[in-house]
TORKOL-4160 file (C-alpha; in steps of 0.2 Angstrom, whole numbers, padded with zeros to 4 digits, m for minus):
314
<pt num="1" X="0576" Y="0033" Z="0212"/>
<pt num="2" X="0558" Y="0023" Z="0212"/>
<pt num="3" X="0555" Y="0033" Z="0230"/>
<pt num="4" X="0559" Y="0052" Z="0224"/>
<pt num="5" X="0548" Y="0048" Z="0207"/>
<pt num="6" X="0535" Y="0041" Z="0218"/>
<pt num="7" X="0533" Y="0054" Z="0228"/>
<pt num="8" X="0535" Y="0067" Z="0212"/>
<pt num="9" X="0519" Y="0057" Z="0205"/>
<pt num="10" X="0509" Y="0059" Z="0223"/>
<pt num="11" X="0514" Y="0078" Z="0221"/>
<pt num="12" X="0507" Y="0081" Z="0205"/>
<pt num="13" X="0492" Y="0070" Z="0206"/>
<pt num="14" X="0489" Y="0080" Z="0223"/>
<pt num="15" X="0491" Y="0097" Z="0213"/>
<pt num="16" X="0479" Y="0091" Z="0201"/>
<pt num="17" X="0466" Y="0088" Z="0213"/>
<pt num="18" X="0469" Y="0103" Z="0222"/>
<pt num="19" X="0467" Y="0112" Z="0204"/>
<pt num="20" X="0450" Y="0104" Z="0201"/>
<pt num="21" X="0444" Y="0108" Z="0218"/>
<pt num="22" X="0448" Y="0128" Z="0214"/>
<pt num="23" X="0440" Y="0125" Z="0200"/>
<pt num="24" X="0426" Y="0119" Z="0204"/>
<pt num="25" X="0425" Y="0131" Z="0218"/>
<pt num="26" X="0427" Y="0146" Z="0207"/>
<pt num="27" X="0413" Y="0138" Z="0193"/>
<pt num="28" X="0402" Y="0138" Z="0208"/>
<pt num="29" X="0406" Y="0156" Z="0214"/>
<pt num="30" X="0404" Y="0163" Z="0196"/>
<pt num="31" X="0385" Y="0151" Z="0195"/>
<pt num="32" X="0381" Y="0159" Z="0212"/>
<pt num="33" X="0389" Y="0176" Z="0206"/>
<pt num="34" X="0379" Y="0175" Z="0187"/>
<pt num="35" X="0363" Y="0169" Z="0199"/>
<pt num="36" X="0365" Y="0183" Z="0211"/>
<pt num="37" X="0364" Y="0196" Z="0196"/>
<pt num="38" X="0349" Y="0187" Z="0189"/>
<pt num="39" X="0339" Y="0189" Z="0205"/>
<pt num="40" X="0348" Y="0209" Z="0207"/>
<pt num="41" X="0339" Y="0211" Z="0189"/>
<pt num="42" X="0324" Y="0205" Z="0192"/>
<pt num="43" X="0322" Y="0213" Z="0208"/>
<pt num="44" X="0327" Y="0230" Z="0200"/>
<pt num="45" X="0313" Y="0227" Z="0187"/>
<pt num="46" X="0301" Y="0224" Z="0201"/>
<pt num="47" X="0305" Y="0239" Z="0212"/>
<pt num="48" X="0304" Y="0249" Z="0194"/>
<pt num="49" X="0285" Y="0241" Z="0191"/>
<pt num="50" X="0281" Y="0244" Z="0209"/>
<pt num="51" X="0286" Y="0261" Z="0209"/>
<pt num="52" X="0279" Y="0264" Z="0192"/>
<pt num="53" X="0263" Y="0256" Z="0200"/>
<pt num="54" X="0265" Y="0264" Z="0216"/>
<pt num="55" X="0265" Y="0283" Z="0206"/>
<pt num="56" X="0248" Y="0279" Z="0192"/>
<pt num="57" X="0239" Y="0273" Z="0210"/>
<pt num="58" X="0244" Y="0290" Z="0218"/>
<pt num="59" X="0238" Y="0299" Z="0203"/>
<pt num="60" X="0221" Y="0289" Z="0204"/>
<pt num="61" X="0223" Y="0295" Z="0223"/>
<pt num="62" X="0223" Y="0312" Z="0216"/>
<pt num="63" X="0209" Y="0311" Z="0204"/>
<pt num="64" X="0198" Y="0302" Z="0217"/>
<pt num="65" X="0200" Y="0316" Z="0228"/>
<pt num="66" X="0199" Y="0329" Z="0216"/>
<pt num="67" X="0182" Y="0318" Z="0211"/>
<pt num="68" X="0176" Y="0318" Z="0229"/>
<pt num="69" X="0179" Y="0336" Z="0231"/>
<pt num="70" X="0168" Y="0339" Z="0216"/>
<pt num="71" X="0155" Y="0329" Z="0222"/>
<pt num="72" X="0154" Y="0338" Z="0239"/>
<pt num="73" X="0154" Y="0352" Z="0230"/>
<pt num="74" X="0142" Y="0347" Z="0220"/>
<pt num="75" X="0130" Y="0340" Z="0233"/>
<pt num="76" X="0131" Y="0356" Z="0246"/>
<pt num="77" X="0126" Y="0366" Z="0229"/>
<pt num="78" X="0110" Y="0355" Z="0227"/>
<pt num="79" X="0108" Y="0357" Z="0245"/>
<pt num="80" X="0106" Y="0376" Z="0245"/>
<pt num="81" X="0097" Y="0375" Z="0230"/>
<pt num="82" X="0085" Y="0363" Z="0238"/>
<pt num="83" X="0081" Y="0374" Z="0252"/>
<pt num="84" X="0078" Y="0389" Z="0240"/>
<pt num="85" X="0066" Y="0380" Z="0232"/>
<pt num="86" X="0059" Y="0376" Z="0248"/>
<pt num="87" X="0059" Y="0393" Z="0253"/>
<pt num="88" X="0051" Y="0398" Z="0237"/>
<pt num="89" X="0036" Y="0383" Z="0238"/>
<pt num="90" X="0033" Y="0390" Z="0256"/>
<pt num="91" X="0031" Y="0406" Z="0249"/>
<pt num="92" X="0020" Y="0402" Z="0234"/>
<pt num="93" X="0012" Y="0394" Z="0246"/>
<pt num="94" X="0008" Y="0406" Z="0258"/>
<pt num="95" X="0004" Y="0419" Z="0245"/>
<pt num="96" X="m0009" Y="0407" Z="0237"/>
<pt num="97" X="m0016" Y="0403" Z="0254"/>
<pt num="98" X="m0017" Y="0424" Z="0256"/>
<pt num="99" X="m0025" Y="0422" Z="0238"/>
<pt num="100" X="m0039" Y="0410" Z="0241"/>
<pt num="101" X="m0045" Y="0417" Z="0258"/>
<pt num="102" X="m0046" Y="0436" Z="0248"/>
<pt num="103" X="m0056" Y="0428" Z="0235"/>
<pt num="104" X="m0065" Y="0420" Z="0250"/>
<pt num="105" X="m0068" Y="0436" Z="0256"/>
<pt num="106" X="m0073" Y="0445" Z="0240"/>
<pt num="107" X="m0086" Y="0429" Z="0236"/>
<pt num="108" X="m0094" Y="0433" Z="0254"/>
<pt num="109" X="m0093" Y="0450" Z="0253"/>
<pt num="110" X="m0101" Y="0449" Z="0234"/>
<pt num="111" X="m0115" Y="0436" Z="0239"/>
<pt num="112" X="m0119" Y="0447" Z="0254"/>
<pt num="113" X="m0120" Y="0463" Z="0243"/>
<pt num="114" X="m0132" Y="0453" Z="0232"/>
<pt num="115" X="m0141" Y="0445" Z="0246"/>
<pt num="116" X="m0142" Y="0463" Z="0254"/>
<pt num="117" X="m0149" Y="0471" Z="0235"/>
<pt num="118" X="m0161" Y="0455" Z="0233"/>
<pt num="119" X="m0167" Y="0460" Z="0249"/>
<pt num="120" X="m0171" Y="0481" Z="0246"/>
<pt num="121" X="m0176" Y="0480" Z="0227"/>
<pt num="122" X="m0186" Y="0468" Z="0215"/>
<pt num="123" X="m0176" Y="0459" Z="0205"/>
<pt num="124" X="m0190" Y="0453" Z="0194"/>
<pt num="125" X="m0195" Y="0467" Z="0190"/>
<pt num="126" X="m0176" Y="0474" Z="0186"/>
<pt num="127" X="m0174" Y="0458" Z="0174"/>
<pt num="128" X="m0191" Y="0461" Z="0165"/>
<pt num="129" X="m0188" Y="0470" Z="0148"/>
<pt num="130" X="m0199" Y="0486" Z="0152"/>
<pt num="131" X="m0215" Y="0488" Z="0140"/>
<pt num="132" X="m0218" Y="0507" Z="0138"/>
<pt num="133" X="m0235" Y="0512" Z="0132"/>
<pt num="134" X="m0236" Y="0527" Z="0120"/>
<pt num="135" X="m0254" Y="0537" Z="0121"/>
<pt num="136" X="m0262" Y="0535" Z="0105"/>
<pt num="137" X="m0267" Y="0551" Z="0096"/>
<pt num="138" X="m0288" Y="0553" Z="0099"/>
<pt num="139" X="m0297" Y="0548" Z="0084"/>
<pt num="140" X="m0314" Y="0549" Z="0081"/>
<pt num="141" X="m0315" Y="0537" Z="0070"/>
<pt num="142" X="m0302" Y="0522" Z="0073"/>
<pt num="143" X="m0303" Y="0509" Z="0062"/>
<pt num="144" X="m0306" Y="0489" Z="0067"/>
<pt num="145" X="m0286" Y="0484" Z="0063"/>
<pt num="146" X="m0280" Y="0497" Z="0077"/>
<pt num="147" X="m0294" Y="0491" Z="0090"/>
<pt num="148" X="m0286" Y="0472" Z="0084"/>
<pt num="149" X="m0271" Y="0478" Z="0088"/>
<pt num="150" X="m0274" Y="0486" Z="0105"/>
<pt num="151" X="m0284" Y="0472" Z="0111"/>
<pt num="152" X="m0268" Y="0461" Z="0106"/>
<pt num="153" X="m0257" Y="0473" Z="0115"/>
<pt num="154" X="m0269" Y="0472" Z="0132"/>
<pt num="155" X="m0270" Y="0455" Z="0132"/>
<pt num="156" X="m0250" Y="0452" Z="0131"/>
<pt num="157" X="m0250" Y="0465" Z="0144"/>
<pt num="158" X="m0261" Y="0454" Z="0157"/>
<pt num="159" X="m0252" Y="0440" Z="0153"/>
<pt num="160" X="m0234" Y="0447" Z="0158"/>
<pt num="161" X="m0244" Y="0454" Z="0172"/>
<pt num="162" X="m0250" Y="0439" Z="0177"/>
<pt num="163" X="m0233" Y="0430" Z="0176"/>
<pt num="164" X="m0225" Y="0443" Z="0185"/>
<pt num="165" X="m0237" Y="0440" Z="0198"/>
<pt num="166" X="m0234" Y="0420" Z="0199"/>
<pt num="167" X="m0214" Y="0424" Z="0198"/>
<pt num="168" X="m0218" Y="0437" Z="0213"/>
<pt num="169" X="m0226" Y="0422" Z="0223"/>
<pt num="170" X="m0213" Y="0407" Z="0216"/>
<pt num="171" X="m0199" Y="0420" Z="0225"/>
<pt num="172" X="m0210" Y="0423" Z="0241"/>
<pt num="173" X="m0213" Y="0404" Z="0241"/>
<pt num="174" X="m0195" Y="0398" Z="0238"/>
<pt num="175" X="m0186" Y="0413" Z="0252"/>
<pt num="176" X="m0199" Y="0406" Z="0266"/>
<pt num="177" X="m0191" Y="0388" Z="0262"/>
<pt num="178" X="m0177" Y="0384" Z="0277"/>
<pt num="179" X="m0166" Y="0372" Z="0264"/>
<pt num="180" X="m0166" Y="0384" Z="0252"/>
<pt num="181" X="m0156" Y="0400" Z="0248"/>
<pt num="182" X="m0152" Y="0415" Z="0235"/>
<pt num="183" X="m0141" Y="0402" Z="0227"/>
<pt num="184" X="m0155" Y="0390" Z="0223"/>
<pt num="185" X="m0166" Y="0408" Z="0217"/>
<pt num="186" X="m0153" Y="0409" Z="0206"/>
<pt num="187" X="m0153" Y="0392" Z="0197"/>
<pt num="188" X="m0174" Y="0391" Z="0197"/>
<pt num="189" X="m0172" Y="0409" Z="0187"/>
<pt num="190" X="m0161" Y="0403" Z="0175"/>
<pt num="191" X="m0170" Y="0387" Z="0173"/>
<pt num="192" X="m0185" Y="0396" Z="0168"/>
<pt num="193" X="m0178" Y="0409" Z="0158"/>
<pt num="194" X="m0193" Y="0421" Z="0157"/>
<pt num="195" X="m0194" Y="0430" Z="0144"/>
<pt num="196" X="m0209" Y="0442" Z="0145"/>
<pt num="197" X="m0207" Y="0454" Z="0132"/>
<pt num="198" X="m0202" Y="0440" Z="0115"/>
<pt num="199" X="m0211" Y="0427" Z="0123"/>
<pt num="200" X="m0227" Y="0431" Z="0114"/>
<pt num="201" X="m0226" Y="0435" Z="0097"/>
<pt num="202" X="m0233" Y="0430" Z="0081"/>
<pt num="203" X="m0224" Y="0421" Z="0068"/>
<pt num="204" X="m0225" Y="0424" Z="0049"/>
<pt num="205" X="m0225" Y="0408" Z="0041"/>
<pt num="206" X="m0219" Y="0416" Z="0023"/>
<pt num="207" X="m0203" Y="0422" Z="0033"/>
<pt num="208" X="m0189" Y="0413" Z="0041"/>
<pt num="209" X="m0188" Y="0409" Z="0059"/>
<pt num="210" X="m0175" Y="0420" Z="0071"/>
<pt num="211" X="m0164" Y="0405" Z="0083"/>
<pt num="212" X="m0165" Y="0419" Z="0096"/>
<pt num="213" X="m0185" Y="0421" Z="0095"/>
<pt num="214" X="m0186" Y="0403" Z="0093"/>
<pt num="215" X="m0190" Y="0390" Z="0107"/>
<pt num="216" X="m0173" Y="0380" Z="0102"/>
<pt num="217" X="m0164" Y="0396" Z="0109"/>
<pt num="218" X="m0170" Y="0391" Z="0126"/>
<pt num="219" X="m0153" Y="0385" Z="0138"/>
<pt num="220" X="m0156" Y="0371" Z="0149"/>
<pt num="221" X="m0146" Y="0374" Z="0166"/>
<pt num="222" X="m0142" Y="0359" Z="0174"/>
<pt num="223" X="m0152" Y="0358" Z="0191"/>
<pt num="224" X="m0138" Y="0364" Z="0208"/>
<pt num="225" X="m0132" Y="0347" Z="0217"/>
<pt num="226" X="m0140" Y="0348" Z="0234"/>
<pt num="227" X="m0133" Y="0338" Z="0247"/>
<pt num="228" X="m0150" Y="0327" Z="0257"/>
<pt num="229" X="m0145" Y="0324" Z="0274"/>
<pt num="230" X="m0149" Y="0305" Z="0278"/>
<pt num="231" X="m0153" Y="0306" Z="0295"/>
<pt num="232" X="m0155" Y="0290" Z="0302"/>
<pt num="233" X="m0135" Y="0288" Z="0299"/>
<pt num="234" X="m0129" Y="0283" Z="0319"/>
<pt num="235" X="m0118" Y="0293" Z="0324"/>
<pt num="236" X="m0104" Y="0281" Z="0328"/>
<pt num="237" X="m0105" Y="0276" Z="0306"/>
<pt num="238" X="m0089" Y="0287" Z="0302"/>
<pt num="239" X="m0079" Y="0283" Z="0317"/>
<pt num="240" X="m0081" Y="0264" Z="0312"/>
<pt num="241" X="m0077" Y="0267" Z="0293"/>
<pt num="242" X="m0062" Y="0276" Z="0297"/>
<pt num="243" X="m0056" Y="0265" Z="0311"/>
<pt num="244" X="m0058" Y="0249" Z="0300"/>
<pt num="245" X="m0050" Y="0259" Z="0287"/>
<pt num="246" X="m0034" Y="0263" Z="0297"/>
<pt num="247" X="m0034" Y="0245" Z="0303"/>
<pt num="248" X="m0034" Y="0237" Z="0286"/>
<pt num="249" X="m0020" Y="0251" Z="0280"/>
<pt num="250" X="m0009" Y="0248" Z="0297"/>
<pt num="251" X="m0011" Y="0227" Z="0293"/>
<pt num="252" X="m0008" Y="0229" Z="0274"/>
<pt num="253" X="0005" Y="0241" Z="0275"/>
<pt num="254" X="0016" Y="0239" Z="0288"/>
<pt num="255" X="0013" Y="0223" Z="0300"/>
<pt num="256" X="0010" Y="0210" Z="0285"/>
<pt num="257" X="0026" Y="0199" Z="0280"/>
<pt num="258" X="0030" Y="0196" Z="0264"/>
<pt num="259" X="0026" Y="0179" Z="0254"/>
<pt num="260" X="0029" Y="0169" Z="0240"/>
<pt num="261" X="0019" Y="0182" Z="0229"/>
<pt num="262" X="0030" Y="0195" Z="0234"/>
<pt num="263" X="0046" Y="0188" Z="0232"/>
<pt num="264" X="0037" Y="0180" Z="0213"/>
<pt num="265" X="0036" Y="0199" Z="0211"/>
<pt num="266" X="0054" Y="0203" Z="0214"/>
<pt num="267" X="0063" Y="0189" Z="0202"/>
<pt num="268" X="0070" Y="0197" Z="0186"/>
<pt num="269" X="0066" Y="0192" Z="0168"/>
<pt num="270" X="0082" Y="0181" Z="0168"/>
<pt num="271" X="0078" Y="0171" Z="0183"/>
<pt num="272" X="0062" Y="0168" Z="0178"/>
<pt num="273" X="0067" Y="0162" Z="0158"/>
<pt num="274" X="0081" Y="0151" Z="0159"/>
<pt num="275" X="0097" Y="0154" Z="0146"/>
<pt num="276" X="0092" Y="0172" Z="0142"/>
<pt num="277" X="0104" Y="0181" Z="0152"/>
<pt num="278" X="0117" Y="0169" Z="0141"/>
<pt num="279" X="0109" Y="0171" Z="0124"/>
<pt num="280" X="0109" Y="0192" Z="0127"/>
<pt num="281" X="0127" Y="0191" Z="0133"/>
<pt num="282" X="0132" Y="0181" Z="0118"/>
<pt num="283" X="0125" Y="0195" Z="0105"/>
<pt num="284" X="0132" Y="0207" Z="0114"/>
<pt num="285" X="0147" Y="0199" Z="0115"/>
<pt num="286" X="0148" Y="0196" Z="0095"/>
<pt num="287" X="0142" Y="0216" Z="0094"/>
<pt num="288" X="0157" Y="0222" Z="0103"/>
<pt num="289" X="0170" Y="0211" Z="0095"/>
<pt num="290" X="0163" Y="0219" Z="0076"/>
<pt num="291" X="0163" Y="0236" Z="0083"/>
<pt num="292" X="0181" Y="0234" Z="0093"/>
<pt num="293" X="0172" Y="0237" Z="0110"/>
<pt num="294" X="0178" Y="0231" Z="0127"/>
<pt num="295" X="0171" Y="0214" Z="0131"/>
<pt num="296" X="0180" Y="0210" Z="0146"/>
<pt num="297" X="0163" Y="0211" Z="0161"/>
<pt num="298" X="0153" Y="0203" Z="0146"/>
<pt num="299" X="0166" Y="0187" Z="0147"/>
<pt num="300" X="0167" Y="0187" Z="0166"/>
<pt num="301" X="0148" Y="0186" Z="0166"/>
<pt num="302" X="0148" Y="0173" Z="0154"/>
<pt num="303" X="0161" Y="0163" Z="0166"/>
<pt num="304" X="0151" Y="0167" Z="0182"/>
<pt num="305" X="0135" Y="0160" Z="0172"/>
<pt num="306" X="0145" Y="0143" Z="0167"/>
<pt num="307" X="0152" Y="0141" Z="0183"/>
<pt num="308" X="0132" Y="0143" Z="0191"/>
<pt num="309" X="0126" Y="0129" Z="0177"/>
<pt num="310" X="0143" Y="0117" Z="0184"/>
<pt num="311" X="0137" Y="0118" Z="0201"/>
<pt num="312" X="0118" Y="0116" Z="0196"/>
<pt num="313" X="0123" Y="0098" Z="0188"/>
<pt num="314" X="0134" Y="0092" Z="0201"/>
């Protein structure tokens, strides 16, 4: 009796280990199994965010193409519109160079037609104001205020002869001249201003003065700019100006390196005052945030600027 109760107790103390090893086994296969649909989840959720991803970057694909289509679009119009517009500037330009050497032509054809009528006629005596002389009416008697007037009228007469004469001679004198021209006939007539006929006449002190009869109506020309020759220039002084010239400009501009000036020159306003660039990024910073702007490149700075000052005290 003792043996078969022994061996009854054996059994069931065997059964119950065999009972808590299936279930342990089966808490570890539903921990694995509950385990193994976590990571099924979350690697659903990933596949779902990548392909979510995966479909707003083929989107921004599209757009960036569409973008760069436009741009090459854009750019080959500006390139045909460049070379109109250099078609047109070469035509303008040709046209005003076909402009200037007619007028070129027409100045030289117009000086020589006035050199050519300076020539053949007298063009003082054109530009004097003609002083006609009526025959009086014979009188037997005439009295002593028409002889005061003729003798007034004779002696004017002699003294535009007279300065017709010296005009004559100043021409005569300035067209044998070798340095001179028509052009410089020209300016001496204008300096002058001759005026023959209302030159000479008497003023009335009880009337008022005309400004065209008057002195003050007398235009000062200013004298032509005439080019003096210095002749005792070598002939090797402009070859030397522009060599040295060309050698300062080659050194300066091209073969020089830069210094410490230059690179002064290239420094911004915030390297050269210290905490600016942090000071402006702060007001801004505080102007977005009251009017609900996007502060996010304003804070990387800001962490990029902090990081620089770290390093700078260690």
């Amino acid at each position: 009796m003792d043996k078969s109760v022994g061996t009854t107790i054996e059994k069931i103390k065997l059964q119950e280990l065999n009972n808590e090893a299936k279930l342990k086994e089966k808490r570890e296969l539903e921990a694995t199994v509950a385990s193994l649909n976590r990571n099924l989840r979350e690697t659903i959720t990933l596949v779902e965010k990548s392909e979510q991803e995966q479909s707003e970057l083929t989107k921004r694909i599209g757009k960036l193409r569409c973008q760069v289509e436009l741009a090459r679009i854009r750019r080959d119009a500006l390139l045909t519109q460049i070379d109109a517009y250099k078609n047109e500037l070469e035509e303008l330009k040709n046209k005003s160079d076909e402009g200037i050497s007619s007028v070129w032509c027409l100045r030289s054809s117009i000086c020589h037609a006035v050199q050519n009528a300076s020539d053949n006629y007298d063009i003082w005596a054109l530009l004097m104001k003609p002083i006609t002389v009526e025959p009086s009416p014979q009188i037997n008697n005439p009295s002593s205020d028409d002889q005061h007037q003729a003798l007034e009228f004779e002696g004017k007469l002699k003294e535009a002869l007279q300065r017709r004469e010296s005009a004559l001679a100043e021409r005569e004198r300035l067209l044998n001249e070798p340095d001179t021209g028509e052009e410089f006939i020209r300016t001496c007539f204008r300096r002058n201003n001759l005026r023959f006929s209302s030159r000479n006449i008497e003023i009335n002190e009880n009337e008022p003065i005309k400004f065209s009869t008057s002195g003050a109506a007398i235009k000062k020309t200013i004298q032509p700019i005439k080019i003096v020759k210095n002749n005792n220039m070598p002939w090797y002084q402009p070859y030397c100006v522009v060599g040295s010239v060309a050698i300062f400009l080659i050194y300066f501009c091209i073969l020089r390196e830069e210094n410490d000036v230059d690179n002064e020159f290239n420094k911004t306003l915030y390297e050269r005052i210290k905490g600016l660039e942090k000071h402006q990024l702060l007001l801004s910073y505080k102007f977005n945030k009251e009017n609900g702007k996007s502060v996010e490149d304003i804070e990387k700075r800001l962490k990029e600027i902090e990081e620089e000052e770290s390093k700078a005290q260690l």
